[in-house]
C-alpha positions as CSV (number, residue, x, y, z in Angstrom):
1,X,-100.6,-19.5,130.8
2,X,-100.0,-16.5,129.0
3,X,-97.0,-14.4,129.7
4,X,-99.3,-11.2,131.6
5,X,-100.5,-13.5,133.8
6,X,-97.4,-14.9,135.1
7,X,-96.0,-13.7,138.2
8,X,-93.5,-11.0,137.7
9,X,-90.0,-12.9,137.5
10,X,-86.5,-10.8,137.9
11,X,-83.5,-13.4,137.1
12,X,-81.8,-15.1,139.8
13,X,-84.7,-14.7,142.2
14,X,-88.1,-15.6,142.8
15,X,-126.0,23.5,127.8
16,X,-127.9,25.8,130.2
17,X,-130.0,28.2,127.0
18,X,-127.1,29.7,125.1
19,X,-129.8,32.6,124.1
20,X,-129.8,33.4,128.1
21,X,-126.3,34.7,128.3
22,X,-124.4,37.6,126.4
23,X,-122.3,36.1,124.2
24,X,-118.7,35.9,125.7
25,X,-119.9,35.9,129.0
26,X,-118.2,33.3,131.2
27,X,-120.6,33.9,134.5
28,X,-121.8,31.0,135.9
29,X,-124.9,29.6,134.8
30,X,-125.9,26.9,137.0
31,X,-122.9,26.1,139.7
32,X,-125.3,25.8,143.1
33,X,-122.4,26.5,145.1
34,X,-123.4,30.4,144.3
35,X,-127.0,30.1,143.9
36,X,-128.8,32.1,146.1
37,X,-131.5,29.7,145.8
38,X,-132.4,27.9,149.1
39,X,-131.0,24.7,149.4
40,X,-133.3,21.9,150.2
41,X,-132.5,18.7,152.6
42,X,-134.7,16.6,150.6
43,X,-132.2,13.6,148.9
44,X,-132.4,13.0,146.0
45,X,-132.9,9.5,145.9
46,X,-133.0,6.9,149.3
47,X,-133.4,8.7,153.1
48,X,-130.8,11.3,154.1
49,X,-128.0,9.9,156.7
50,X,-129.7,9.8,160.0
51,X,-128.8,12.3,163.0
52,X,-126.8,14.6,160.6
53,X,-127.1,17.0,158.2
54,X,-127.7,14.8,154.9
55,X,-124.9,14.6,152.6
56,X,-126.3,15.9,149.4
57,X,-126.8,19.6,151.8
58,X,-123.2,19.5,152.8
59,X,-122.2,19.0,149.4
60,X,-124.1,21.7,148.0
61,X,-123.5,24.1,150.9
62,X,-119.7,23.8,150.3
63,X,-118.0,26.8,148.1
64,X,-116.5,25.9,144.4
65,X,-113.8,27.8,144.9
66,X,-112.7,28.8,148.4
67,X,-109.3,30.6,147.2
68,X,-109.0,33.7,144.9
69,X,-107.4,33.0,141.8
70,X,-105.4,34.8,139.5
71,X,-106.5,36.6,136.1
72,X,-105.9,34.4,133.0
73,X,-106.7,36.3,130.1
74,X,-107.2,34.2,126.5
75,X,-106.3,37.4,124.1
76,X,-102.7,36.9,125.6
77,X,-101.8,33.4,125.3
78,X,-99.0,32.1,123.0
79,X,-99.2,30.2,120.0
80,X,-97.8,27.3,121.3
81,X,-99.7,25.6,124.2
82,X,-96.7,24.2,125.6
83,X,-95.2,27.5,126.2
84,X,-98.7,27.5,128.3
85,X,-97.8,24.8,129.8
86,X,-94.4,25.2,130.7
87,X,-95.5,28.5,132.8
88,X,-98.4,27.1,134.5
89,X,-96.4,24.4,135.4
90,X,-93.4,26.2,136.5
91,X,-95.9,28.5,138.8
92,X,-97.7,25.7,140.4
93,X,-94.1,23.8,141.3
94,X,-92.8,27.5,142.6
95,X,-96.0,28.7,144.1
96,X,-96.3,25.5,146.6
97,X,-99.2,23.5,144.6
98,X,-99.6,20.4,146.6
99,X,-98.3,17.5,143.8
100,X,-98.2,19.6,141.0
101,X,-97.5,16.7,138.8
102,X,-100.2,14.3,139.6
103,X,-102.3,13.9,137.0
104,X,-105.1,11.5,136.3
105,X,-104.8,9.0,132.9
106,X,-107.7,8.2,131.4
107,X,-107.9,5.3,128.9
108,X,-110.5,2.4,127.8
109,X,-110.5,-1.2,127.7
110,X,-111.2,-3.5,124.5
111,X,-114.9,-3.5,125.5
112,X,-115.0,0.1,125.5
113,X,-115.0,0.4,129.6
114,X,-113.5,3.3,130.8
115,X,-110.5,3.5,133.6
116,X,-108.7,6.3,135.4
117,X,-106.2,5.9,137.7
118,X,-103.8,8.9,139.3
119,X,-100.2,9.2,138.4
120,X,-96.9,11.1,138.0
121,X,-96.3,13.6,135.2
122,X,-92.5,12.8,134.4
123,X,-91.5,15.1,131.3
124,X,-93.2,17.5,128.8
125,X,-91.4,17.6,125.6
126,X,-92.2,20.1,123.0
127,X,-91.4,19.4,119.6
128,X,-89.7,22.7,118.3
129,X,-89.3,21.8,114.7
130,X,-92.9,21.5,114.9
131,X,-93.7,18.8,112.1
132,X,-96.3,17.4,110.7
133,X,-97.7,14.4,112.6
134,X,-96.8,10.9,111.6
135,X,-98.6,7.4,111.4
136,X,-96.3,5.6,112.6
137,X,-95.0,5.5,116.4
138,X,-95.7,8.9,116.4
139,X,-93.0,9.6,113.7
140,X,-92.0,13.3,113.1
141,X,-93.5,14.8,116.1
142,X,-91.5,14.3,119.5
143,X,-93.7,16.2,121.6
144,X,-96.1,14.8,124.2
145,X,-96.6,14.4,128.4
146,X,-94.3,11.5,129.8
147,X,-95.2,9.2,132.4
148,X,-94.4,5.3,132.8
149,X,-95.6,2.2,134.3
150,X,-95.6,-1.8,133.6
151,X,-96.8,-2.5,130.2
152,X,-98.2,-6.1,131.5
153,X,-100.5,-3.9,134.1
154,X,-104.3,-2.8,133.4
155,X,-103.5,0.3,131.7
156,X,-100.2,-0.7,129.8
157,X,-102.8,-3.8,128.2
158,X,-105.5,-1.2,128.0
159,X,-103.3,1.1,125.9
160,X,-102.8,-1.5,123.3
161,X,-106.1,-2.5,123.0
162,X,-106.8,1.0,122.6
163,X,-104.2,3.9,122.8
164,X,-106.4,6.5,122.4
165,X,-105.9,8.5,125.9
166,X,-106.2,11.3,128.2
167,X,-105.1,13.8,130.8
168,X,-106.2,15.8,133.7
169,X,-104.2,17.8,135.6
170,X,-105.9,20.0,138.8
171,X,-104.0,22.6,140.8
172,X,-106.5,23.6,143.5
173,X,-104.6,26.4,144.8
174,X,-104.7,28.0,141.2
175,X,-108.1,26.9,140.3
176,X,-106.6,25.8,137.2
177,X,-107.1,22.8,135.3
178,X,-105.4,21.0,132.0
179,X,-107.1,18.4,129.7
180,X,-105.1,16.5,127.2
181,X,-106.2,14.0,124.6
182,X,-104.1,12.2,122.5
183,X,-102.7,8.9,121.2
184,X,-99.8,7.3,123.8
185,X,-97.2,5.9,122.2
186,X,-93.6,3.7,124.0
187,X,-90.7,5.7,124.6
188,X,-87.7,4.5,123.3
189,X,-85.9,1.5,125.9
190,X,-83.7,3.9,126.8
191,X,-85.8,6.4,128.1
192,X,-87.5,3.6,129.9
193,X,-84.4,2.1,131.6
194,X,-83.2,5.8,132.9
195,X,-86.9,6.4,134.3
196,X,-86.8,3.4,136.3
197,X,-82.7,3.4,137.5
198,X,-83.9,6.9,138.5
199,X,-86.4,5.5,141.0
200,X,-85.9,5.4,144.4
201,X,-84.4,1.6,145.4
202,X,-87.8,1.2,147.6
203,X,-90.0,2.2,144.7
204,X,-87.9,-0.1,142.5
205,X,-88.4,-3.2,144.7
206,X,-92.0,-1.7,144.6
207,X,-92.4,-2.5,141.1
208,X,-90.9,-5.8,141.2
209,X,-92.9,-7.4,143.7
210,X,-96.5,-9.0,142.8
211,X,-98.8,-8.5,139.8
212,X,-99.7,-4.7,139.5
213,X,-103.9,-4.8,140.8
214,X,-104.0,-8.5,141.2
215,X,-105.4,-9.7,144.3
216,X,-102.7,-9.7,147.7
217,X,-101.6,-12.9,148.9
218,X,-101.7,-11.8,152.5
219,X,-99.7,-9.6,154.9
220,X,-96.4,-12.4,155.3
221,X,-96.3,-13.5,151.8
222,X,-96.4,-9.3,150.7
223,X,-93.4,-8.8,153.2
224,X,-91.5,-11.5,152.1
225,X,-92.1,-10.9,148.7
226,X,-91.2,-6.7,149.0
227,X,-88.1,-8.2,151.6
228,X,-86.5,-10.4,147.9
229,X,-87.3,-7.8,146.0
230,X,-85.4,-5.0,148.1
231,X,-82.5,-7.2,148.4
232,X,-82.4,-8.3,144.4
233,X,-82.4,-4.6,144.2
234,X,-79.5,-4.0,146.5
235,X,-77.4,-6.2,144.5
236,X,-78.7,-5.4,140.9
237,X,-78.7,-1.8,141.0
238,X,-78.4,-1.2,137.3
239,X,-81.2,-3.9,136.5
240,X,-85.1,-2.8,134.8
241,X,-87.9,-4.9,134.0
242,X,-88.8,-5.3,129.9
243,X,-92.2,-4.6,131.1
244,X,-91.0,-1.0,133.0
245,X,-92.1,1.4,129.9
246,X,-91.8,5.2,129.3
247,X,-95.0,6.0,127.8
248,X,-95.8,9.5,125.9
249,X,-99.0,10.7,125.3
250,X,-98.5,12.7,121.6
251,X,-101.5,15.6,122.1
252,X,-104.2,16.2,119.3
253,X,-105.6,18.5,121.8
254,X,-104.6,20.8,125.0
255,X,-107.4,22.5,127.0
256,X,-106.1,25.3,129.6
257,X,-109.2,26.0,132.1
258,X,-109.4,28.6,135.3
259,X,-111.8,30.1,137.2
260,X,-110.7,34.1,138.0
261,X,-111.7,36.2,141.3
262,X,-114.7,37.7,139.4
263,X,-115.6,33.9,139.7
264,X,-115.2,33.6,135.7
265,X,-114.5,30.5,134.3
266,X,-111.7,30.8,131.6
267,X,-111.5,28.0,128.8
268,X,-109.0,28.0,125.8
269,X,-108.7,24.5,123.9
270,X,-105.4,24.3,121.5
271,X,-106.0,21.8,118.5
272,X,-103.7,20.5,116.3
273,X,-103.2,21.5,113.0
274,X,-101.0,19.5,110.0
275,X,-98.4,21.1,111.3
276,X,-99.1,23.4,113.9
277,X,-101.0,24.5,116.1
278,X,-104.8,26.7,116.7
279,X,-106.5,28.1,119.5
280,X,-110.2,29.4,120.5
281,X,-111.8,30.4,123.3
282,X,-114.5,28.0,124.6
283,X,-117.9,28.6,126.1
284,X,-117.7,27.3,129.7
């Protein structure tokens, strides 16, 4: 029995033709949603949902963006996408934005399967000295999007296997949109300890009960399970898993997307340089 797949133990317990368009046009070229093109109930494939409208016609019939968005104008934006990033962010946290730091991770197995799973955004950390990137652990660059989870989980075996990963955050009420791709790296422990003492003590009894997506045991054996973990908790307030992990994805590239009221769509991609960074307009 390897070590992952041991029960958790705590001590002490148990391209639509280019040619078509003007260049730098961003108009949409095929989004149905705007067509004005009469939508068929015919399916696609199999019989439409009987005694109702068929699904594929409510889809369709359902408007891309039912909110009018702000301007976002790519001759403006700064050199640095994580002064971008900082502002966006900052606006969608003061503006309302539902979970403004949920954000989906993307990463593949060994056999080159992909997995996504949702998650929290914990920390953006933009390396001001700017550096060159390093080979190893992501030496001289300290920048990257934080987030953490059990290493001995799916995506903390995944990321080992293959650390090559990305990003997607979506505000809906902004009709805005970032992609990141990069290589994750660990924190260091003590970044990992503070992220999990800072949890709440019912998310840290959480983490400490089970095998993260194994199977449940059933209903009784889940509560008592949860019921030792909350009271180890209660008593060790200061303790952390080794597998709790502060993970930081180090970008190679930041994509900044939004759709405007003129129903635009608005893409600028930052790449990285040897030691700084580009950007260009993209081609929606």
């Amino acid at each position: 029995m390897t070590e992952h797949s041991r029960p958790r133990q705590y001590p002490h317990s148990q391209p639509p033709d280019s040619a078509s368009r003007a260049p730098g046009s961003h108009e949409f070229a095929s989004d149905e949603s705007v067509s004005d093109e009469p939508v068929s109930d015919e399916p696609v494939s199999g019989e439409p949902v009987s005694g109702q409208q068929s699904l594929r016609l409510r889809l369709r019939s359902l408007d891309a963006f039912p909110i009018v968005p702000g301007d976002f104008d790519a001759a403006t934006v700064p050199k640095n996408p994580y002064d971008l990033m900082a502002t966006w962010l900052d606006g969608a946290i003061s503006s309302g934005v539902s979970q403004p730091h949920a954000m989906v991770l993307s990463t593949v197995d060994g056999d080159g399967r992909p997995d996504a799973r949702t998650l929290l955004l914990k920390d953006v950390t933009s390396d001001q000295r700017d550096r060159a990137p390093g080979s190893d652990s992501g030496a001289g660059r300290t920048d990257g999007f934080w987030f953490a989870s059990m290493s001995d989980g799916p995506k903390g075996e995944q990321l080992v296997e293959n650390p090559a990963a990305a990003l997607t955050l979506y505000w809906r009420e902004q009709a805005r949109q970032v992609r990141v791709r990069g290589q994750v790296f660990e924190g260091p422990r003590e970044v990992s300890e503070a992220d999990f003492r800072a949890r709440s003590p019912q998310a840290r009894a959480a983490a400490l009960t089970g095998e993260q997506s194994k199977p449940l045991p059933g209903a009784d054996a889940v509560r008592r399970q949860l019921a030792a973990a909350q009271e180890f908790v209660a008593g060790n307030p200061l303790f952390v898993p080794r597998a709790w992990t502060a993970y930081r994805l180090q970008p190679e590239e930041i994509e900044f997307w939004q759709t405007t009221a003129a129903r635009e769509q608005v893409r600028v991609r930052y790449s990285r340089t040897a030691s700084s960074w580009e950007h260009a307009s993209l081609w929606h």
